[in-house]
N, C-alpha and C positions, 0 to 999 in steps of 0.2 A: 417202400419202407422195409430194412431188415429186421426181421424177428431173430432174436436172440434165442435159445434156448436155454428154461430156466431148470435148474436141478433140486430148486427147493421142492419140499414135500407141498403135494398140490391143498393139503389141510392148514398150511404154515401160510398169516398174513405176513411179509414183512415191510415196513415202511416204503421201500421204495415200489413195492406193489400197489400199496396203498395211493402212493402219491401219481404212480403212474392210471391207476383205476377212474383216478379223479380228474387228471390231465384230457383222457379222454371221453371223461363225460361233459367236461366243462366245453370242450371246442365239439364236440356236438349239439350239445345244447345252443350253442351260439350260432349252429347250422341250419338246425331246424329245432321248432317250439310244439309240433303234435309227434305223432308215431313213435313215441320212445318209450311205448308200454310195454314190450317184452325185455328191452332194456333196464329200465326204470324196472321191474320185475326182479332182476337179476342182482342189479346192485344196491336193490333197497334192504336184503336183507343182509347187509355189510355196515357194521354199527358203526367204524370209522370213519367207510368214505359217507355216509348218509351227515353226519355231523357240519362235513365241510358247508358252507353259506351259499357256495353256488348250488353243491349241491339239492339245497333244503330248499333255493328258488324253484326251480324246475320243481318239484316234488311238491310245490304248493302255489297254484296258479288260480288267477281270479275268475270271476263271469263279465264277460263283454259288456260295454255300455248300448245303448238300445242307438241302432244308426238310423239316421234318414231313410225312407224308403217311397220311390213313389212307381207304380207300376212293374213292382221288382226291380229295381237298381236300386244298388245301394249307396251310400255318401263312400266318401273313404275310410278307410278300415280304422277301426275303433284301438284304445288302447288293447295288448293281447291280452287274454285271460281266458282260462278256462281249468276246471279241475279236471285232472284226469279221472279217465273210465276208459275199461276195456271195451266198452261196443254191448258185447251181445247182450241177449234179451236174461233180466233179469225173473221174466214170468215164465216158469217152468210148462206153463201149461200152451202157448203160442207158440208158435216155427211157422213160418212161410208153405211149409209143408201140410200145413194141417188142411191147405185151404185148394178146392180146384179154381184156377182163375183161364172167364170163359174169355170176358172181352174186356177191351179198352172202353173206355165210357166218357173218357176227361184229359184232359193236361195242362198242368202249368208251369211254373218255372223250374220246379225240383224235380218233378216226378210226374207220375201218371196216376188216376182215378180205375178201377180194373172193379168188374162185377166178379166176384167170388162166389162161391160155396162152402161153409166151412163142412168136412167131410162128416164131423162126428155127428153134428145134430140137422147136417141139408138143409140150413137157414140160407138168405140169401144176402150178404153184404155187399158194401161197397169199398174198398180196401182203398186209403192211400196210401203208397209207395212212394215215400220221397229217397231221390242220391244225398246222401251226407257233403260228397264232396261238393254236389251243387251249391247245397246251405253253406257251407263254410267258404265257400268261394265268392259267395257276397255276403259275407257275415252276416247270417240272418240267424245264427243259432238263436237269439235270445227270443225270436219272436216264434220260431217254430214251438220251443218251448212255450209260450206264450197260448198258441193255439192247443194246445194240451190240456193247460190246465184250465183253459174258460171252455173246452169241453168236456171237463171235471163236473165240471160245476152245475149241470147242466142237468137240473134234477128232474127230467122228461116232462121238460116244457113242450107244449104240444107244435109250435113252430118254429123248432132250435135241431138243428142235427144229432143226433145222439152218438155217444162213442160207448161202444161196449167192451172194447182194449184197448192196449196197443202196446206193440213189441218192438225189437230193433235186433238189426244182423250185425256182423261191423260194415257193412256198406251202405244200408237202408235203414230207413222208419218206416211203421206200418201203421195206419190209424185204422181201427176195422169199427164201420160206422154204419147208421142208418143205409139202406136203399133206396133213394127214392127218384122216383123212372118217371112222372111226369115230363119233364122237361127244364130247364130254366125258363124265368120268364122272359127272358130277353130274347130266347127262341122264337115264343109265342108272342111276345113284342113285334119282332122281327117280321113274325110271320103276317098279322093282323093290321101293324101301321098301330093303331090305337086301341083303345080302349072305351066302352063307355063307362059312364060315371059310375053308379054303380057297382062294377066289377072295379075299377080302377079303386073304388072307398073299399070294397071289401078285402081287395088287396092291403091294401094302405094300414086299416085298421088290425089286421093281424100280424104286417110287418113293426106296426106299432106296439103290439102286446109285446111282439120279442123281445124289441131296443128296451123297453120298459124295464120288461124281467130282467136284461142287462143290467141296464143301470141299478136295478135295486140290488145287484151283486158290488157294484161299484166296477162295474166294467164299462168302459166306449168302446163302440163296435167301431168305429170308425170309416169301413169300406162298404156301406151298404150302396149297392149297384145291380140291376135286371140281373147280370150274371151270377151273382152270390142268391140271388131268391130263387129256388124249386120249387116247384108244385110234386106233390104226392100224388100217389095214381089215384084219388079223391078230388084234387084239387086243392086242395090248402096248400099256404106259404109254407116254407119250410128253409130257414135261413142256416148258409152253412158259411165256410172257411173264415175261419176264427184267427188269421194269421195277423193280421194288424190289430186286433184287441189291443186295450192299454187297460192292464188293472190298477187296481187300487186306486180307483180317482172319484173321492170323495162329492158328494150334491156341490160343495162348493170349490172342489178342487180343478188343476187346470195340468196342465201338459204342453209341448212345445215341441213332437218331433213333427216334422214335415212327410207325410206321409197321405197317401189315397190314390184316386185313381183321379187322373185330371178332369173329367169334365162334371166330376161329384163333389169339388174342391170348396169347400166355404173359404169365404173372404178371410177370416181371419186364419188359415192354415196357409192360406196366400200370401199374405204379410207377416207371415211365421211369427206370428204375437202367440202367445199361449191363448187355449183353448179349453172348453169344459165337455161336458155330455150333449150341450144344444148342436156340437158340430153333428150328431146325429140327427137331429129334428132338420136341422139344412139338407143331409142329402136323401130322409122322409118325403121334404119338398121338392126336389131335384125330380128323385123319383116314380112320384104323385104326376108332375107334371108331364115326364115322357110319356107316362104311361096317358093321358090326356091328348098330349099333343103330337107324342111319336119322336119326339126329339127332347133333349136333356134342355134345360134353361140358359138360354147364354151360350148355346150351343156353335163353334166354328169349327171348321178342318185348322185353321192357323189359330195354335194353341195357342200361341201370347194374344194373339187376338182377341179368345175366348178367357182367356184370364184377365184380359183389361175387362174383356164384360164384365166377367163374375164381381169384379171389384169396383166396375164403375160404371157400370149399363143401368137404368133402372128396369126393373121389371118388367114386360110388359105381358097381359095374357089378351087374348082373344076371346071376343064375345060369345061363343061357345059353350061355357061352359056356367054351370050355377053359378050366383052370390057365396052362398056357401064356400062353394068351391073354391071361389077367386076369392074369399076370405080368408081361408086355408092356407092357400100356397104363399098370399101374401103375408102371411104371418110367421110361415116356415121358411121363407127365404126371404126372412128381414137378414140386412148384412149386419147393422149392428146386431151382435149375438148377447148382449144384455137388453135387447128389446123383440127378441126372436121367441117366438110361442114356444114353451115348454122352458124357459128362462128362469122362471119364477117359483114353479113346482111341476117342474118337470112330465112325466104320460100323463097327470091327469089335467094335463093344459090340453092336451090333445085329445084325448080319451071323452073330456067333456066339451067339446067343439060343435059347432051346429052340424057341422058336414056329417058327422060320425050321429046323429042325432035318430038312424035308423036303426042303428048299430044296440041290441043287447048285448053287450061285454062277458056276461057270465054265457050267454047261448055260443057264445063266439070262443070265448077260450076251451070252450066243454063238446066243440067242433059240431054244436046240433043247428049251425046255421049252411045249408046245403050250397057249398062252391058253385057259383056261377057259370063254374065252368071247367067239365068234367074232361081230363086226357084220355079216358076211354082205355086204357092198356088191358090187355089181357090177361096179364100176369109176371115173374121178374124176370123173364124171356124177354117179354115188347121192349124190343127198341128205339120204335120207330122217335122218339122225342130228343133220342141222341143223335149228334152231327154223325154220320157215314165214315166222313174224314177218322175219326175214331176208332168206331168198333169195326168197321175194316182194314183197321190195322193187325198183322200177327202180335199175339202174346209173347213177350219176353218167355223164353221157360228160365232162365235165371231167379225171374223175380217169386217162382214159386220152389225156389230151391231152398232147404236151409243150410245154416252157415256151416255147417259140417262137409258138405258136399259140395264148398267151393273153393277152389285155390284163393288162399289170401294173400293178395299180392300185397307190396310195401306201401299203394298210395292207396288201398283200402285202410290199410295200420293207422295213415295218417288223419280217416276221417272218424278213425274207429272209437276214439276218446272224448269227443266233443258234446255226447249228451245225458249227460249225469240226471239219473233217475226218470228216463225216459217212459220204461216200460210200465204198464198198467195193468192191475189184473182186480176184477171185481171177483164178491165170492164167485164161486166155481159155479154155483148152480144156476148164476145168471146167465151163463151160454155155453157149460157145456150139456 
C-alpha cells in the first residue's frame, strides 16, 4: 500500500481523514474481534469517528452464552461477545511477583496449580494460574468467571475451598486459594481400592454439608467426583474447582447445559432434559458408592456402554454393604430425579437419612468429629500426597513474573480483554 504524505497540521481533522480512520477500523474489526485495545484506545477518543455504527459495534460487545462442556471440550463457539478490558490486574495490591512459587502441585486444561509463598506475610497458598488463551480457545470465559464468583461467595464454610484474591496479567488469572496438602481422595481411593462404611458416611456426610451450603446459595455444583474432594492435613473434605457451578438456580428451578465428567453423568444430563440441584444428590450417590465398591456405578471402559447403563442398567449393589447403606445409594441414584432423595427438600432429605443417623451435624460442621483418617503431613513442605509427575516438574519463572517484565506480544493483546472485573481484593488486612 502507498502512503501518501499528508501536509495538513497534524491537530486539523479533515473528513477525508475522518473517513479514512474509520475505513480502517471497520476492515479490522472484520479481521479480528479481540486485541484491539491499544487500538480501540486511540481512536475512541475521536468524537467523529467513534459516532460511526460500526464503529459503536466493536466498542460495545456482549458476554458469551454458557456452551456445552464435558471433560473440557467445549460444543461450538457461542455467539461472539465480550466487553472489552485491558487485562491487567485491577487490585493494586497483587502481581505475580509478590509470591515465591516453589512447586507444581496440579494441572488441568488452562493452567497449572503451583504451591506459593506470598513474600509479605510467608503464608502458604495454593496459586491457580490459568493461560487466557487457553479459556478463550474453548470458550470457557463464562464459566471461569463463573468459578470466581461461587468462590465469592464462599463465607469460610469449613469444606469449600477458600479464595483470599485474585489477580490477572494480560496472559493469566491467578486465583490464590486455600492449601490444602492431604491429597485428593481419589489418590487415597486409588491407593486403598475401598473404603469401609464408616469412613466412606463420614466422607459422604461432609461432602454433603458442602453441596448443601451450595444450594442454599442457589448454586449446583455440578462436577462433584474423587478428584475435586481434598482432605486437609486433618483429614476433612474439602471441595474445590468451582468451574462448572450453575448459579442462580432456584429450589425449583432447572438448567439444560450438558456438562460433567462422564462416569458421574445422571440420566437426565444424558438425555439433555433440564435438570435441577438433585443432579447433585446423583453424583453424592455415584460417589458413596466408588468409594464402597472402588468403582463408579455403572461403570465401563466403552463409555456408550456405560451411558446405556446409567440410563437403563438397574442398579445393582452387593451384599457387602448395610441396609442403610443399600437404602441410601438407592435413593441417590434413583434415575427418575423427581423421585431421587433430596427431591422434595433437598440436604435435609439426606442429612436425615438412617445411614447419616451416627452422624451429629453441628459436631460435624464445627470439625469436633476426629477424621477417620489422618494424612499425617508434616507441614506445607510434605508432599508426599502429590503425584511426583507434578512437583518434579520445573517452575515456569514466567508465571512469577509481573506484567511489566514481560514482552507483550500481539497474541497475548488478544487474550488480554476477555475478563471484565476479574480481579478480587478483600480488605487489605485479610492477607496482607
Amino acid at each position: 500500500m502507498t502512503v501518501k504524505t499528508d501536509t495538513t497540521p497534524a491537530n486539523t481533522l479533515t473528513y477525508s481523514k475522518m473517513r479514512g480512520m474509520v475505513a480502517i477500523l471497520i476492515a479490522f474489526m472484520k479481521q479480528r474481534r479481540m486485541g484491539l485495545n491499544d487500538f480501540i484506545q486511540k481512536i475512541s477518543t475521536n468524537s467523529y469517528a467513534c459516532k460511526h455504527p460500526e464503529v459503536q459495534s466493536i466498542l460495545n460487545i456482549s458476554q458469551p452464552q454458557e456452551p456445552e462442556l464435558l471433560n473440557g471440550n467445549s460444543s461450538p463457539p457461542p455467539s461472539p461477545s465480550q466487553q472489552i478490558n485491558l487485562g491487567p490486574s485491577s487490585n493494586p495490591h497483587a502481581k505475580p511477583s509478590d509470591f515465591q512459587f516453589l512447586k507444581i502441585i496440579g494441572k488441568g486444561s488452562f493452567g497449572k496449580v503451583l504451591l506459593a509463598r506470598h513474600k509479605a506475610d510467608e503464608k502458604f497458598y495454593a496459586v491457580k494460574v490459568l493461560q487466557k488463551k487457553a479459556i478463550l480457545k474453548k470458550k470457557e470465559e463464562k464459566h471461569i468467571m463463573s468459578e470466581r464468583n461461587v468462590l465469592l461467595k464462599n463465607v469460610k464454610h469449613p469444606f469449600l475451598v477458600g479464595l483470599h484474591f485474585s489477580f490477572q496479567t494480560a496472559s493469566r488469572l491467578y486465583f490464590i486459594l486455600d492449601y490444602i496438602n492431604g491429597g485428593e481422595l481419589f489418590y487415597h481411593l486409588q491407593r486403598e481400592r475401598c473404603f469401609l462404611e464408616p469412613r466412606a458416611r463420614f466422607y459422604a456426610a461432609e461432602i454433603a454439608s458442602a453441596l448443601g451450603y451450595l444450594h442454599s446459595l442457589n448454586i449446583v455444583y455440578r462436577d462433584l467426583k474423587p478428584e475435586n474432594i481434598l482432605l486437609d492435613s486433618q483429614g476433612h473434605i474439602v471441595l474445590t474447582d468451582f468451574g462448572l457451578c450453575k448459579e442462580n438456580i432456584e429450589p425449583n428451578g432447572t438448567t439444560s447445559t450438558f456438562c460433567g465428567t462422564p462416569e458421574y453423568l445422571a440420566p437426565e444430563v444424558l438425555h439433555k432434559q433440564p435438570y435441577d440441584r438433585t443432579v447433585d444428590w446423583w453424583c453424592l450417590g455415584a460417589v458413596l458408592y466408588e468409594m464402597l465398591y472402588g468403582l463408579p456405578p455403572f461403570y465401563s471402559r466403552n463409555t456408550a456402554e456405560m451411558y446405556d447403563n446409567i440410563l437403563n442398567k438397574p442398579l445393582q449393589l452387593k451384599p457387602n454393604i448395610t441396609n442403610s447403606a443399600r437404602n441410601l445409594l438407592e435413593g441417590l441414584l434413583q434415575k427418575d430425579r423427581t423421585k431421587r432423595l433430596g427431591a422434595k427438600n433437598d440436604f435435609m432429605e439426606i442429612k436425615n437419612h438412617i445411614f447419616f443417623s451416627p452422624i451429629n451435624w453441628d459436631d460435624l460442621i464445627n470439625k469436633k468429629i476426629t477424621p477417620p483418617f489422618n494424612p499425617n503431613v508434616s507441614g506445607p513442605s510434605d508432599l508426599q500426597h502429590f503425584d511426583p509427575e507434578f512437583t518434579e516438574e520445573p517452575v515456569p519463572n514466567s508465571i512469577g513474573q509481573s506484567p511489566d517484565s514481560i514482552l507483550i506480544t500481539a497474541s497475548i493483546k488478544e487474550a488480554a480483554d476477555a475478563f471484565m472485573g476479574f480481579s478480587y481484593a478483600p480488605p487489605m488486612e485479610s492477607f496482607l
